[in-house]
N, C-alpha and C positions, 0 to 999 in steps of 0.2 A: 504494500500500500504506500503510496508517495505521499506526501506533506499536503501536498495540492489536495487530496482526498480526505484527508485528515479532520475532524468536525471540530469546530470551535470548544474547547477546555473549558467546563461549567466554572462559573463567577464564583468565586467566594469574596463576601463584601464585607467590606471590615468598615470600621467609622472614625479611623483616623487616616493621616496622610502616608505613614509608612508604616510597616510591619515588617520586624525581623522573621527570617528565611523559616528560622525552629520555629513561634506561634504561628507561623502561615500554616508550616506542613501538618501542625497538630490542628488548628480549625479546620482543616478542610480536607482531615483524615486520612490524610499521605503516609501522617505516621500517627502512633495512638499516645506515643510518651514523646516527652522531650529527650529522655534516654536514646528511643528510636528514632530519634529527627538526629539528635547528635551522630549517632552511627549510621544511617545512610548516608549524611556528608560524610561521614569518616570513609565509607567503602568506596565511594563516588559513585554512587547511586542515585543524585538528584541534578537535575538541571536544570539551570534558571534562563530564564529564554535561547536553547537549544545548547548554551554551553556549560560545563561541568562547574558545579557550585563548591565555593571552596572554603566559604565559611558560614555557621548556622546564624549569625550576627550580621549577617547581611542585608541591609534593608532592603524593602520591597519596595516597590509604586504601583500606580494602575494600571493596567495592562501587561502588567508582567508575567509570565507563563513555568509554573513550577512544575517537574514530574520528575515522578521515581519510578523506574522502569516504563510502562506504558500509560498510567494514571498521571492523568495531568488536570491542573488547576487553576483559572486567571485571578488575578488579584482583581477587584471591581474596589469604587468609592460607593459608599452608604451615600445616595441626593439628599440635602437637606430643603425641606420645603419652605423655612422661612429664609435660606440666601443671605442670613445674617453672618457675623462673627461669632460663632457660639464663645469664642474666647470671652469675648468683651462684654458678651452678654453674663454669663459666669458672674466676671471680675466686678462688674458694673456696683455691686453692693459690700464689696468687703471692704473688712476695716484694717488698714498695717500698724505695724508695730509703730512707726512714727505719727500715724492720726492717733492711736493710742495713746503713743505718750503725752500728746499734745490736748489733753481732752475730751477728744470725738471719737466717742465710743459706738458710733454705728448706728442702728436704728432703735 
């Protein structure tokens, strides 16, 4: 079977911007431990977009293509439907240690 024939690697969607190589292969049941994500790098058993992955701390992005032997996986982004900053939405209420000092204890 050629590459050309080969079906698109189901999405596994995560909700932040990168994800190391070991949580990829363990969400998306490549491997079932991080023990067994560590030792598939080890044997060179995994490939990260068609070439030999050679550390388990290697970050991901979207569109990236993980497999271990024939099992293959794309990295996808979670769509946020309010298009905000979830950072700053977060951040938007806390109080630091220097409004603390200063007083302003929050709400």
């Amino acid at each position: 079977m050629t590459s050309e024939s080969q079906p698109t690697p189901p999405a596994i969607t995560i909700s932040t911007e990168t994800i190391t190589l070991g949580k990829f292969l363990k969400l998306s049941g490549l491997a079932e431990t991080g023990g067994m994500a560590k030792e598939l790098v080890a044997d060179g058993a995994v490939t990260l977009n068609g070439e030999p992955s050679g550390s388990r701390g290697e970050l991901l992005h979207e569109g990236d293509v993980v497999c271990v032997d024939e099992q293959c996986a794309r990295v996808a982004r979670e769509e946020s439907d309010e298009g905000g900053d979830v950072f700053d939405e977060i951040t938007e209420n806390l109080v630091t240690t220097d409004d603390f000092h200063l007083g302003k204890r929050g709400l």
